[in-house]
C-alpha positions as CSV (number, residue, x, y, z in Angstrom):
1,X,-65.5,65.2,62.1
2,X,-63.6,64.7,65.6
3,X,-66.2,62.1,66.4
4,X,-64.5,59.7,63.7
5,X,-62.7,57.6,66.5
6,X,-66.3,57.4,68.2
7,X,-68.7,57.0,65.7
8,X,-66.5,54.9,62.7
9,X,-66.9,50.7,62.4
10,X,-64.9,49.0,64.2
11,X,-62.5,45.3,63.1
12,X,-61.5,43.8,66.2
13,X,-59.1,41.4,64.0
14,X,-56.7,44.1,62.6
15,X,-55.5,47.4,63.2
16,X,-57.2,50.4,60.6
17,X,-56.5,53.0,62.1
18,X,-53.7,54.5,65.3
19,X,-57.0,53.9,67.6
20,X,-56.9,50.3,66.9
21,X,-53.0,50.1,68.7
22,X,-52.6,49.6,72.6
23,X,-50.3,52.6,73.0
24,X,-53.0,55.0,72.0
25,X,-55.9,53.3,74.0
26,X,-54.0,53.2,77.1
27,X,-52.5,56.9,76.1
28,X,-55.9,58.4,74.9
29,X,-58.4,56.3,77.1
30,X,-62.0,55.6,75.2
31,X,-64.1,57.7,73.2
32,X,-66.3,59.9,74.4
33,X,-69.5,61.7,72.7
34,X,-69.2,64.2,72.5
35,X,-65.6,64.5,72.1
36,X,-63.8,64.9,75.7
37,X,-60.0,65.1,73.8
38,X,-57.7,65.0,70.8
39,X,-54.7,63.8,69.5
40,X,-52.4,65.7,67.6
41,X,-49.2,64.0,65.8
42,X,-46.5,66.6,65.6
43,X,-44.2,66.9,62.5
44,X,-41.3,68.3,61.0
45,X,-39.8,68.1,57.9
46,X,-37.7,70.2,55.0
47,X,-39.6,71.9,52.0
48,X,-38.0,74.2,49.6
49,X,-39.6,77.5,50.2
50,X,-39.5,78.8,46.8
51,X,-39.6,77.4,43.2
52,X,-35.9,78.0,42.4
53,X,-34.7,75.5,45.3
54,X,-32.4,78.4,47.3
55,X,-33.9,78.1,50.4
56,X,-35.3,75.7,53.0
57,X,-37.8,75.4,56.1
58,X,-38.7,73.1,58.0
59,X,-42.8,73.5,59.1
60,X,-43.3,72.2,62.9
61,X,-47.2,71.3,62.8
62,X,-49.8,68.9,64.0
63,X,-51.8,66.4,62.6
64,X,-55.3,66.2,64.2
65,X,-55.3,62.2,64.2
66,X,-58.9,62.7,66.1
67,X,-60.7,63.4,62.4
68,X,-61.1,60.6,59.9
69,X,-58.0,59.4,57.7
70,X,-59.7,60.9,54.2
71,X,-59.2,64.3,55.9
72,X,-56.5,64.3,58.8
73,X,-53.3,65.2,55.9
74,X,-55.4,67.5,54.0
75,X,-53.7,71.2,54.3
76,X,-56.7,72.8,55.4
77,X,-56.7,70.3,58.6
78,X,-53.1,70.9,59.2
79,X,-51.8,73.3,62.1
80,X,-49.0,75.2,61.9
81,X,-46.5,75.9,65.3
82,X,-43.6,77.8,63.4
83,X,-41.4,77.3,60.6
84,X,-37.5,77.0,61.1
85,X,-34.9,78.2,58.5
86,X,-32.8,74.8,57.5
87,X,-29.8,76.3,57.5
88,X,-29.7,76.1,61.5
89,X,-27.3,73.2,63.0
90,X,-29.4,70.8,64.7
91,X,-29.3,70.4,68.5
92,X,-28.6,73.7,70.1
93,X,-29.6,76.0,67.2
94,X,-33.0,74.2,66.9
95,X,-33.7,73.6,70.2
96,X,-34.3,76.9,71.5
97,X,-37.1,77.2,68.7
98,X,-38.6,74.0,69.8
99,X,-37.9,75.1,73.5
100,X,-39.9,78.6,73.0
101,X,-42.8,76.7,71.5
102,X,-43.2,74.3,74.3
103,X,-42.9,77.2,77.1
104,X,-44.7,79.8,75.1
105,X,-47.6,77.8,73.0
106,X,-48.3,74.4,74.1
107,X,-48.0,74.6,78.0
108,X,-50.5,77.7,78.1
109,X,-52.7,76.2,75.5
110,X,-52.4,73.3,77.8
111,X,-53.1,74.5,80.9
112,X,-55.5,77.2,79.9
113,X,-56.7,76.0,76.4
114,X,-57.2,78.1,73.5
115,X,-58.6,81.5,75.4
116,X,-55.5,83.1,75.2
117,X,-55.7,83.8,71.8
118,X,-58.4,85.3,71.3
């Protein structure tokens, strides 16, 4: 399914889909088969972590914008990075969370991709 941005019709007269924009062409570069990247969206928002409303998190995850839209929102397709309790001030609070993820997750998975966990 990561081939969608290489293999899906193309409409050179309107955007369907982020691929379609400048910023991600010039970000991303062209597709490749097979599949030489991917794009991840990440996201944070508040959910109420239990029925009776008493508590909040917020998830941190990606969206994997490199698989078709049908599929890309689904929960299966969905990673999760951490979930932060809501009841944390923003700026200094939050940041350290965001701060450990970046130092501890993304720049190894970056640098050395995805053999340090298993």
């Amino acid at each position: 399914m990561c081939q969608h941005e290489f293999e899906r019709p193309r409409q050179t007269d309107f955007f369907a889909d982020v691929y379609d924009t400048t910023a991600w062409q010039e970000f991303m570069g062209p597709p490749t088969f097979p599949i030489s990247r991917i794009g991840l969206q990440f996201c944070v928002d508040g959910i109420p972590a239990f029925a009776a409303g008493t508590t909040s998190l917020k998830p941190a995850e990606f969206i994997n914008l490199s698989l078709p839209p049908c599929v890309r929102h689904k929960a299966e397709n969905i990673l999760l990075l951490m979930l932060l309790p809501s009841n944390l001030d923003k700026g200094r609070s939050q940041k350290k969370y965001y701060d450990f993820a970046a130092d501890y997750e993304l720049t190894s998975l970056a640098r050395e991709g995805n053999q340090h966990l298993f």
